[in-house]
N, C-alpha and C positions, 0 to 999 in steps of 0.2 A: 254443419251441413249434413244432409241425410241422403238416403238415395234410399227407394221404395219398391225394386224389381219383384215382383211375384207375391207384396207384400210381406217381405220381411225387411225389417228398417234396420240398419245399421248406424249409429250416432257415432258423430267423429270428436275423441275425446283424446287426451295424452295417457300412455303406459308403459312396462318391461319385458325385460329379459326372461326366457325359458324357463316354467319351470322343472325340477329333475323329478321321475316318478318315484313316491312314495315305494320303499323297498327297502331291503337291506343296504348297509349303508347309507341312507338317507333319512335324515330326520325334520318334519315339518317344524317350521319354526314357531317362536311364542308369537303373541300375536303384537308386543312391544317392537318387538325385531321386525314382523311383518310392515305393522306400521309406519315403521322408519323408513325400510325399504323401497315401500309403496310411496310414501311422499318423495324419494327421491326421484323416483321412476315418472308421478307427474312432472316432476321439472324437468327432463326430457323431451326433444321437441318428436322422438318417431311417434308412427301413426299406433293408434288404439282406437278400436272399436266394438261397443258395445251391440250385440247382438237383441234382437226383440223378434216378442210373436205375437203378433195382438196387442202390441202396445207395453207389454212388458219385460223387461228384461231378461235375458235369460242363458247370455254367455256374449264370450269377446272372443275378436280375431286381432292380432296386434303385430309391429314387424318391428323387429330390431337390430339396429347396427352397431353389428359387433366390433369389425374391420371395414375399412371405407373401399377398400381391395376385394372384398368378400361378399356373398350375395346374403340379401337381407335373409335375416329368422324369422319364421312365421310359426305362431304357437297358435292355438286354437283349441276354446273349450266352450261345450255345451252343456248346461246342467240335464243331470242325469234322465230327471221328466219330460226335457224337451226333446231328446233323442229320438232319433229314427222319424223325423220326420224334414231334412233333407235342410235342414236350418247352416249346419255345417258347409254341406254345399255351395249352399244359394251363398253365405258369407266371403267363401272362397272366391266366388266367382264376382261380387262385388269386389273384393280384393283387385282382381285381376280389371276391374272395369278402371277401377278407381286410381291405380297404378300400373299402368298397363307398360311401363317400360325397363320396371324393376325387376332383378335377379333375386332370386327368392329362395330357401331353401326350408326344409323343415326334420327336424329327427323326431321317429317315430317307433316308441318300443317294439323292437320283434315280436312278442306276444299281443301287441296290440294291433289285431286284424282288421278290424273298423277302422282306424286310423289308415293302413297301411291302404286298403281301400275307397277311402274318403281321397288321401294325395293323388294317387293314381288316376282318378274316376277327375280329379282335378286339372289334369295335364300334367303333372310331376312325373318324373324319369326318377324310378332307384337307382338309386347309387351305390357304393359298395356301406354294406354296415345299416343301421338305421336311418339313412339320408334319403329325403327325395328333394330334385332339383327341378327348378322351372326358370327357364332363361329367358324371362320378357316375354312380353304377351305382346298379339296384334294390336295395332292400332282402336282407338275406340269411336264406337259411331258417335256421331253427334247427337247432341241430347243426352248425354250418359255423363255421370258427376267427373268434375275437375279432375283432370291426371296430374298426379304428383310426380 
């Protein structure tokens, strides 16, 4: 299923868990280990969604249940060419149409100001540390894709 607000499409597809930002300490994996990873992650039943602009691909919003206690993770990334032109946004807020009664959270590097501003501009509440929170959305109008 798809939903097409303001023209940007988002395809509802299966995927994973956060990932950590390139940094000390952190090392990106090979791409056998990636692999693996990634096929486990489609076996998983949380939401993934591929982001498009014009019919092309060009980043995902995904949530993942870490703790069933806990509010879902939402990671989000646009490639680098597609930025600044509100594709992040528009994804977020599908999120919110599309799940409109799920607890949500996301960590966001403190250097990372775009981000930090992308949650907030999204209805996310800082938290203490790099967390923003967003505790269930309104109700969705009718005609807006299936609530999960």
């Amino acid at each position: 299923a798809a939903c097409e607000p303001g023209g940007v499409a988002v395809q509802v597809g299966h995927l994973g868990r956060a990932r950590k930002p390139a940094g000390a300490g952190f090392r990106l994996p090979c791409m056998d280990s990636h692999a693996a990873w990634f096929a486990r992650r489609l076996a998983r039943p949380d939401p993934f969604y591929i982001v498009e602009d014009q019919g092309q691909p060009c980043g995902f919003v995904r949530l993942d249940q870490t703790d069933a206690a806990a509010p879902w993770e939402v990671s989000i990334l646009i490639a680098q060419a597609a930025q600044g032109r509100g594709l992040a946004h528009a994804a977020l807020g599908l999120l919110r149409l599309t799940h409109p009664k799920r607890h949500t959270t996301a960590h966001v590097h403190p250097a990372n100001t775009a981000s930090q501003r992308l949650f907030s501009g999204a209805g996310y509440q800082r938290q203490a540390g790099d967390q923003f929170l967003s505790l269930g959305w309104a109700q969705k109008a009718a005609g807006d894709c299936d609530a999960n």
